[in-house]
C-alpha positions as CSV (number, residue, x, y, z in Angstrom):
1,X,7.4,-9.1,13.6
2,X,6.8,-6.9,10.3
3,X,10.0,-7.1,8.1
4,X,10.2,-3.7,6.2
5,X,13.4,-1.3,4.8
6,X,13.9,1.4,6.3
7,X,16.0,4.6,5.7
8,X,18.2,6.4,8.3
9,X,16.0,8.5,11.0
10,X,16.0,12.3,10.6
11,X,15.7,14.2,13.8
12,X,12.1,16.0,14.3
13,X,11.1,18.5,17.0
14,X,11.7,18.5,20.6
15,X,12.1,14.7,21.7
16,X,14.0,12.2,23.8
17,X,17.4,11.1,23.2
18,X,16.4,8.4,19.9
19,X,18.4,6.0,22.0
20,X,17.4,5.9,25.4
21,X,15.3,2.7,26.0
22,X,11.8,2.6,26.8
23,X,11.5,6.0,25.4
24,X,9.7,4.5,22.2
25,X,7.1,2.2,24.3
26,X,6.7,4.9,26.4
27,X,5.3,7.2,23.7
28,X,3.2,4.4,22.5
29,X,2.3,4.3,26.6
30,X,1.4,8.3,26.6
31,X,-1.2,8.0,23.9
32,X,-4.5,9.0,24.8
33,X,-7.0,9.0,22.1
34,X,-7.9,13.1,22.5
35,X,-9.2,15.0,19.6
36,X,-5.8,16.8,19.5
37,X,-3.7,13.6,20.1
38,X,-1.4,11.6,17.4
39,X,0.8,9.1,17.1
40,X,2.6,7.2,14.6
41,X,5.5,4.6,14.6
42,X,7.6,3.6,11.9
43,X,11.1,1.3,11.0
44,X,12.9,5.1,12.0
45,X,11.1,6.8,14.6
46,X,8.2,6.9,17.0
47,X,6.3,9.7,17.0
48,X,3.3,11.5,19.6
49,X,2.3,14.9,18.6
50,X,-0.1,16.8,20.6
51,X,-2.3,20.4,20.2
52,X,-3.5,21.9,17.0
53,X,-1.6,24.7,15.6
54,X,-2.9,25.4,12.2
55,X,-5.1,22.6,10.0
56,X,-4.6,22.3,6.2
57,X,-7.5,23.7,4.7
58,X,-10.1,21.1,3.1
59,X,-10.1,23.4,-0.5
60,X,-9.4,22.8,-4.0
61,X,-6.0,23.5,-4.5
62,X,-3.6,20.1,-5.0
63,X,-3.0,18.6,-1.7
64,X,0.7,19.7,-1.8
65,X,0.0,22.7,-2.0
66,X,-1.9,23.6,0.4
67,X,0.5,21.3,3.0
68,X,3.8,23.5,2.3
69,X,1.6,26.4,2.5
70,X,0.5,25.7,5.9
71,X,4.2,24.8,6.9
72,X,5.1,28.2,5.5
73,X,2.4,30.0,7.4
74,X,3.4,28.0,10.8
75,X,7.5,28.9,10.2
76,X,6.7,32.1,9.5
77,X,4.3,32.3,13.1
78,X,7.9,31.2,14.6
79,X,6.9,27.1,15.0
80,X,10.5,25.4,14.8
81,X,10.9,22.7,12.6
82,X,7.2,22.4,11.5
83,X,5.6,19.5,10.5
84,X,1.9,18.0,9.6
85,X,0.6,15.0,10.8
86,X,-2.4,12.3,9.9
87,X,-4.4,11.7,7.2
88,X,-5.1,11.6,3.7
89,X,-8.5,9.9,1.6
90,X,-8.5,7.2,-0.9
91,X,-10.5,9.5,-3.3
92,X,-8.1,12.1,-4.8
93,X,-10.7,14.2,-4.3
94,X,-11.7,13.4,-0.2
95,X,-10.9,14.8,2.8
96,X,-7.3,15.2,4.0
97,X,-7.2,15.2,8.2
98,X,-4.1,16.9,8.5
99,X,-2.4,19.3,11.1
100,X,0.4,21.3,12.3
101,X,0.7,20.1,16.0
102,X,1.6,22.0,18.9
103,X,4.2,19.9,20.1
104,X,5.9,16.8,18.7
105,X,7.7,14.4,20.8
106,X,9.8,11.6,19.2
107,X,12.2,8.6,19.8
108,X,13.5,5.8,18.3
109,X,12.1,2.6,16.5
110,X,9.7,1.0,18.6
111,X,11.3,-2.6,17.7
112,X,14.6,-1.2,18.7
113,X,13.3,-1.0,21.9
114,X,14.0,-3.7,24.2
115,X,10.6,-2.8,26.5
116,X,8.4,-3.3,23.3
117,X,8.5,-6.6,24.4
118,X,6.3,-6.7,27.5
119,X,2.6,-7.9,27.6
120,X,0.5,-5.1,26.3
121,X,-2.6,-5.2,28.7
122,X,-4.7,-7.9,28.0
123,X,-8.0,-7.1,25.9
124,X,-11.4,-6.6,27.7
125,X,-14.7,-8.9,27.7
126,X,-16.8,-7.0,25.2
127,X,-19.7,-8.2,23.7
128,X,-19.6,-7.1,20.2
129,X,-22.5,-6.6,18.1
130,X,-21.0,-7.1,14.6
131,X,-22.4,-6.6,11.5
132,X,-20.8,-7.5,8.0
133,X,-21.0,-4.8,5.1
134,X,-21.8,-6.6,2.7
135,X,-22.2,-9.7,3.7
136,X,-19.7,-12.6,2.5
137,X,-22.1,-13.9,-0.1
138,X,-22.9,-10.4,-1.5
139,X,-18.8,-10.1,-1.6
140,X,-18.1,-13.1,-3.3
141,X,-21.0,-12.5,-5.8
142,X,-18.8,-9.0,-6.6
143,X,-16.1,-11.0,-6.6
144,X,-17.0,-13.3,-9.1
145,X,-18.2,-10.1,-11.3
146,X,-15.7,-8.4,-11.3
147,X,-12.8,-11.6,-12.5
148,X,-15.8,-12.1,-15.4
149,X,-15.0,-8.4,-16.1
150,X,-11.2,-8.8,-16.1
151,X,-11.4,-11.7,-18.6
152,X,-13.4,-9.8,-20.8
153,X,-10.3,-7.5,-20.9
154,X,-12.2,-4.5,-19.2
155,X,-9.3,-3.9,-16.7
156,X,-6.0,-5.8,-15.5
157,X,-7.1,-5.7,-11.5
158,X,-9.2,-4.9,-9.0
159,X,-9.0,-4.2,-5.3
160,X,-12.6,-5.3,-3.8
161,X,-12.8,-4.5,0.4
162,X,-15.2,-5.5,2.7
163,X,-16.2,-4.1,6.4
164,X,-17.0,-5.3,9.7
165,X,-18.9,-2.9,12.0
166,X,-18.7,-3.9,15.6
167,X,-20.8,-2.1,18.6
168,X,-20.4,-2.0,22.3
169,X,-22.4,-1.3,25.3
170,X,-19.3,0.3,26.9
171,X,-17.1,3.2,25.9
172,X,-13.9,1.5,23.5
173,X,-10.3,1.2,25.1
174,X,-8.4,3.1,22.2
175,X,-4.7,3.4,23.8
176,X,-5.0,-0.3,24.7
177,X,-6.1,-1.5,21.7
178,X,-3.0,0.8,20.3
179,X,-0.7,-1.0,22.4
180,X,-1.6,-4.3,21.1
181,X,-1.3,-3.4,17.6
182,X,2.2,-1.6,18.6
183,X,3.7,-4.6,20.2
184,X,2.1,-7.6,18.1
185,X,3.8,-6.3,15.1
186,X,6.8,-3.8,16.4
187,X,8.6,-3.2,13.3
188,X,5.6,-1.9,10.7
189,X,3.4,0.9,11.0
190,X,1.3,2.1,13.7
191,X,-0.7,4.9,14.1
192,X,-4.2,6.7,15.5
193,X,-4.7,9.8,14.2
194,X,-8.0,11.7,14.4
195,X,-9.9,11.1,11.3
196,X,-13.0,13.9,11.3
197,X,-16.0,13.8,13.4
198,X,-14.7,12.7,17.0
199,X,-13.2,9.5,15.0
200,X,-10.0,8.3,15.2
201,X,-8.5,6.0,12.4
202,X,-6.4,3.3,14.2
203,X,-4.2,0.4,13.2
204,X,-1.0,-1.0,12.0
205,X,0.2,-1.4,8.4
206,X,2.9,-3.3,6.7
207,X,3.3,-1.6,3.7
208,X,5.2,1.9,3.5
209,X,3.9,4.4,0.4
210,X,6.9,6.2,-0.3
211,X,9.1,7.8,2.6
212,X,11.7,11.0,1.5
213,X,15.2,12.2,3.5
214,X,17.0,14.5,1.7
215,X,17.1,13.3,-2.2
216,X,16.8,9.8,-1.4
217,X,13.5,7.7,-1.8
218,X,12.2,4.8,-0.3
219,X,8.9,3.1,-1.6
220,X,7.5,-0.6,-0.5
221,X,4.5,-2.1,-2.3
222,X,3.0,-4.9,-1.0
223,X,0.4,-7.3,-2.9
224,X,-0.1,-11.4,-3.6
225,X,-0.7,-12.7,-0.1
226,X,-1.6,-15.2,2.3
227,X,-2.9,-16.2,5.7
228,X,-0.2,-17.3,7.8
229,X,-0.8,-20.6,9.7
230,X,-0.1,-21.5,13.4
231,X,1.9,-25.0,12.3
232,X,5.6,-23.9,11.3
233,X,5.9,-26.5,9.1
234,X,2.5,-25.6,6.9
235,X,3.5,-21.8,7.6
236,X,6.8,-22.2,5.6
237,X,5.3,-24.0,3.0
238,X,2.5,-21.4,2.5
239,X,5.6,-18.7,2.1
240,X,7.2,-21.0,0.0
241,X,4.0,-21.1,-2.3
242,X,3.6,-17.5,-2.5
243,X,6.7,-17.0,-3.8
244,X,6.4,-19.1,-7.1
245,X,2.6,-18.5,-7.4
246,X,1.8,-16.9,-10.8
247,X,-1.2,-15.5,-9.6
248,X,0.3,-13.4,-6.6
249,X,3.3,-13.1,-8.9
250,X,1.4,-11.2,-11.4
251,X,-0.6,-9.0,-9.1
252,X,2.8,-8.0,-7.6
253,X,3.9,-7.2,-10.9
254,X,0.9,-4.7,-11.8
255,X,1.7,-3.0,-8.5
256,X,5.8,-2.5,-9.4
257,X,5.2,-1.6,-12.4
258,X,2.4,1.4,-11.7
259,X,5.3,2.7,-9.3
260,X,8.1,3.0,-11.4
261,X,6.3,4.3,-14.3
262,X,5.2,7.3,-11.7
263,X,8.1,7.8,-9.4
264,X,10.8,7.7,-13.1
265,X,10.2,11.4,-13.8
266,X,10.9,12.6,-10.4
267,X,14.7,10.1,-9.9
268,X,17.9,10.7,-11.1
269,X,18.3,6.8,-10.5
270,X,15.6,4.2,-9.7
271,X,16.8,0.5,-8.5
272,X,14.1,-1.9,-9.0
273,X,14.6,-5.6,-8.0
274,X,13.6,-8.3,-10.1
275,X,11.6,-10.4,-8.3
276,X,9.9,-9.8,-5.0
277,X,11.0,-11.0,-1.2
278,X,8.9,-11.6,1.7
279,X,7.2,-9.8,4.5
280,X,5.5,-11.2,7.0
281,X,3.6,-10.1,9.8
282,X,1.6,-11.6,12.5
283,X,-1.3,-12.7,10.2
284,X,0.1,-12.9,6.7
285,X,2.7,-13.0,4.3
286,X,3.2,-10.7,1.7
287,X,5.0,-10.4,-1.6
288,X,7.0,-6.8,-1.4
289,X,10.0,-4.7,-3.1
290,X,11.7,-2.6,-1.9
291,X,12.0,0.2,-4.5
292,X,15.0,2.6,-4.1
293,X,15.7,6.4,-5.8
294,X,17.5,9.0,-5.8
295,X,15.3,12.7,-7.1
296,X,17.0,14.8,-9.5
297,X,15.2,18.1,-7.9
298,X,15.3,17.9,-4.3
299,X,12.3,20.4,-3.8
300,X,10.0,17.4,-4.6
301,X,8.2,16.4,-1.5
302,X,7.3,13.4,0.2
303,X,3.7,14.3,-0.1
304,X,4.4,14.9,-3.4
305,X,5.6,12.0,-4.5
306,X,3.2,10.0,-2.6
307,X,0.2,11.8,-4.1
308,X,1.8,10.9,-7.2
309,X,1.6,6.9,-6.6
310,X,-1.8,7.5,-5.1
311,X,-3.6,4.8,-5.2
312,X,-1.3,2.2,-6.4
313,X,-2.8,-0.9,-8.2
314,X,-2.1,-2.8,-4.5
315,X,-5.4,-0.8,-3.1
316,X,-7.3,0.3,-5.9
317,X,-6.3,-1.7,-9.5
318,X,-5.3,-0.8,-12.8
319,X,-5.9,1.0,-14.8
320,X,-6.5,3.2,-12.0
321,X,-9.5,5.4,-13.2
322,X,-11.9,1.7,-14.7
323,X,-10.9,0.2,-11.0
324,X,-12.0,3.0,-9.6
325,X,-15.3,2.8,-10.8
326,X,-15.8,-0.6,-10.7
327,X,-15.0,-0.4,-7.0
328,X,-17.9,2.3,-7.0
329,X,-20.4,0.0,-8.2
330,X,-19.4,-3.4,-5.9
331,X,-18.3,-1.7,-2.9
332,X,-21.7,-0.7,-0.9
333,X,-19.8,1.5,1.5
334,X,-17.5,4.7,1.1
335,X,-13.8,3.8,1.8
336,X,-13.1,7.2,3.8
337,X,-9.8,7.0,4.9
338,X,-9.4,3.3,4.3
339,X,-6.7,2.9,1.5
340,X,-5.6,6.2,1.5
341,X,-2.3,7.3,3.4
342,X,-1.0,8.0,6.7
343,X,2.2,9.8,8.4
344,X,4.0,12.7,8.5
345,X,5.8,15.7,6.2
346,X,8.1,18.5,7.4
347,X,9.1,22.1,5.6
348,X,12.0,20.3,4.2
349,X,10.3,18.0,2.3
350,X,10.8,14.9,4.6
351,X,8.5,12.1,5.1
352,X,7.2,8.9,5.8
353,X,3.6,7.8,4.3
354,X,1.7,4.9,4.9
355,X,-1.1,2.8,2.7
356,X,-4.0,2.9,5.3
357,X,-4.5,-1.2,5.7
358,X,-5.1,-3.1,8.7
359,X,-7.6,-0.5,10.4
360,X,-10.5,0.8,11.5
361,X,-12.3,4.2,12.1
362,X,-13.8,4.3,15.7
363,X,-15.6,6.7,17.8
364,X,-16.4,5.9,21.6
365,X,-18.5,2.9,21.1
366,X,-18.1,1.7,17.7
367,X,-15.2,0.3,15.1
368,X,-15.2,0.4,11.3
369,X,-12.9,-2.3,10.1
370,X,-11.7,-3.4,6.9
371,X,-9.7,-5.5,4.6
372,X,-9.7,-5.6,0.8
373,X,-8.1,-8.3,-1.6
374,X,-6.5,-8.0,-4.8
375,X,-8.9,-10.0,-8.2
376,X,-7.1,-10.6,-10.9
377,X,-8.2,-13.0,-13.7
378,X,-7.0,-15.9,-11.8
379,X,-8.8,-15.0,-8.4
380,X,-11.4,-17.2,-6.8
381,X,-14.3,-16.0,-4.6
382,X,-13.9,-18.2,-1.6
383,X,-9.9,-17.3,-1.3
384,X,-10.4,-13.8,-2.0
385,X,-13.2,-14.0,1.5
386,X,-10.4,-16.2,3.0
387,X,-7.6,-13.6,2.6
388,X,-9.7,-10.4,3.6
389,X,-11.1,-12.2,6.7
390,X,-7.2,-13.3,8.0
391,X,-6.3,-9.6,7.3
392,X,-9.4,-8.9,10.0
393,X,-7.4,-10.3,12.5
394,X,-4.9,-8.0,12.8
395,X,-7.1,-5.6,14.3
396,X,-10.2,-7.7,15.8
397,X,-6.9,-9.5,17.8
398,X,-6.3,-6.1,18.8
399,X,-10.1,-5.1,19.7
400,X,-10.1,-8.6,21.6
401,X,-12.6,-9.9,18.9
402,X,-12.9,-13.6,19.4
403,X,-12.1,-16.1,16.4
C-alpha cells in the first residue's frame, strides 16, 4: 500500500456518511466508464461525479481563470457547492478536460475502508497486440544523448518517457481494470476521468501535486526510484540503497528545490524537511517529501498553485523550458495528458491535484501506457529501461498484461 500525507477531508456535495463502510469501495464499484462518468480517490476522500453541467472552455485565458469563472457561472445557475473535475496537459499550453458535474457523490478514504480489501475481479484472457513507442534501443540511444548533454552542462535533468500501445480484439473492461488499480494500491491516487475523444485517462499515482484546505498547503514530490523486488530480504536492501544513493539523492534534490522556490511567494510559512523518506507502492520505491505551508492570501487556489509547480523537475527536468525541448526532440510521441495533473477544485479554492503517472489513455479497444524516468548526469541506459518498464507494471498488472 502507497504511503502518502494527507490533510484533513473537507466535505463536498451530496454524499454518504464519510464513515459508513463499504461506502468508499462501493463508489469505486459504481464506476462505469461513461463519457459523463468520473472518479477519483485520494488519502481524504473518494470521489464519483456524474453528468456535465458546464465545461471549462479550451481558450487562451490562464487556466485559473477560466476554472473560477466557470465555478462562478455554475453558483450563480444555483449549483451548490460547485466543483470541477479531471484533467489538465503536460504542455502549459494543451488541453485541459475539465467539468462542472451534475452530481458528485463522495465518501471516505478508500484504505479506510475495511471492504477495499476483497479480491477485485480477476483480469480477463486478452490477447494483446503490443507495440513499444520507441522501441527500448531507440530509448536507450535518447538516453544516452541526453546524460552526454547534461555533462556538457546544457541542463541539470531530464525526464525521458516511453509508451506501450496494447490492442484487443474485444471491447476493454475499464471499471475492472479500475478496481484493480483501486485495491492493489488503496492509499494513493486513483482516477478515470474522460480525457477528449471517447478516451478515458485511467490509473493510479503515488505522488500528490499540491492539495489546498483553507490556507494550508500540502505538496509531495516524488523522484530517485527503484523496482521493488518479490524477496523481502533483497526488497529492504533495495530501500535501504535508495536512501543513501547520490544519484537518486540529487535528482530528489532538483525536484525540492524547484517547489519551494515556486510555492515561497504564495506561504506565509513553508516547512521543508531535510532529507527525503520513503514511499512505496506495489512496484517501487520512491524518494518523497512531504512539503508543508501555510498561504498568506487565502484567495490563492489550488489550481493555482498547482499551475504554478507545473511541471516539476520530477516529470519534465530543469531548467524547465531546455527539458522541455529536449524532451521534444527524443520523445517520438506527444505526452497528452501523461505528466500533467489530475483531481478536483471547488469555488472556495479547495483541492487535491495529482502528477498524471502510472496510466494510460484508452478507448474501447486500445491502451496508451506510459512511464518516464528521471537522467541525470549519473544515469545509465539500461537502468533508466529497467525502471520505466517496473513502473509498467502498475497498470499492465491492472490490464492483466502478462510479465
Amino acid at each position: 500500500m502507497t504511503t502518502v500525507p494527507h490533510a484533513p477531508a473537507a466535505p463536498l456535495a451530496d454524499g454518504p456518511d464519510h464513515a459508513v463502510i463499504g461506502a468508499a469501495s462501493g463508489l469505486l464499484g459504481q464506476y462505469r466508464a461513461a463519457s459523463d462518468e468520473a472518479f477519483f480517490a485520494s488519502p481524504t476522500r473518494t470521489l464519483l461525479a456524474s453528468g456535465v453541467r458546464a465545461r471549462v472552455p479550451q481558450d487562451g485565458r490562464p487556466l485559473p481563470v477560466r476554472v473560477a469563472g466557470t465555478l462562478a457561472e455554475a453558483a450563480r445557475a444555483g449549483v451548490e457547492r460547485p466543483l470541477v473535475v479531471g484533467a489538465v496537459a503536460f504542455d502549459r499550453d494543451g488541453r485541459a478536460e475539465l467539468a462542472v458535474p451534475e452530481r458528485v457523490r463522495t465518501a471516505g478514504a478508500m484504505r479506510d475502508d475495511p471492504l477495499i480489501a476483497l479480491p477485485a475481479p480477476p483480469a480477463e484472457r486478452v490477447e494483446w497486440r503490443i507495440r513499444p513507442v520507441p522501441e527500448p534501443e531507440a530509448y536507450g540511444a535518447g538516453v544516452a544523448a541526453a546524460v552526454e548533454r547534461l555533462r556538457g552542462g546544457e541542463l541539470s535533468k531530464v525526464v525521458l518517457a516511453r509508451t506501450l500501445e496494447l490492442s484487443a480484439a474485444e471491447p476493454l473492461d475499464l471499471p475492472a481494470i479500475l478496481q484493480r488499480l483501486g485495491r492493489r494500491d488503496p492509499g494513493g491516487y486513483t482516477f478515470a476521468v474522460p480525457a477528449g475523444g471517447g478516451r478515458t485517462l485511467i490509473g493510479a499515482s503515488p505522488e500528490l501535486l499540491l492539495s489546498r484546505r483553507g490556507t494550508a498547503v500540502l505538496a509531495n514530490p516524488l523522484a530517485g526510484s527503484v523496482p521493488r523486488s518479490e524477496d523481502l530480504g533483497e526488497d529492504v536492501r533495495r530501500a535501504a540503497a535508495l536512501l543513501e544513493s547520490p544519484k537518486d539523492l540529487h535528482e530528489h534534490a532538483v525536484v525540492v528545490d524547484a517547489i519551494r522556490e515556486a510555492l515561497a511567494p504564495y506561504c506565509r510559512t513553508l516547512e521543508v524537511p531535510e532529507r527525503p523518506t520513503l514511499v512505496r507502492t506495489a512496484a517501487m520505491w520512491h524518494l518523497a517529501t512531504t512539503i508543508s505551508g501555510e498561504l498568506a492570501d487565502p484567495a490563492v487556489s489550488a489550481l493555482e498553485l498547482a499551475c504554478a509547480l507545473h511541471p516539476t523537475p520530477a516529470v519534465c527536468g530543469t531548467p524547465t523550458d531546455v527539458a522541455r525541448r529536449v524532451i521534444g526532440e527524443v520523445e517520438p510521441f506527444d505526452r497528452g495528458l501523461y505528466t500533467g495533473m489530475v483531481g478536483w477544485g471547488d469555488e472556495a479554492g479547495d483541492g487535491e491535484w495529482v502528477v498524471t503517472i502510472r496510466c494510460a489513455e484508452a478507448d474501447e479497444r486500445t491502451l496508451r501506457v506510459y512511464a518516464g524516468a528521471g537522467v541525470v548526469d549519473r544515469s545509465r541506459p539500461e537502468a533508466e529501461l529497467a525502471e520505466t518498464s517496473a513502473k509498467f507494471r502498475t497498470f499492465l498488472d491492472a490490464a492483466g498484461v502478462s510479465r
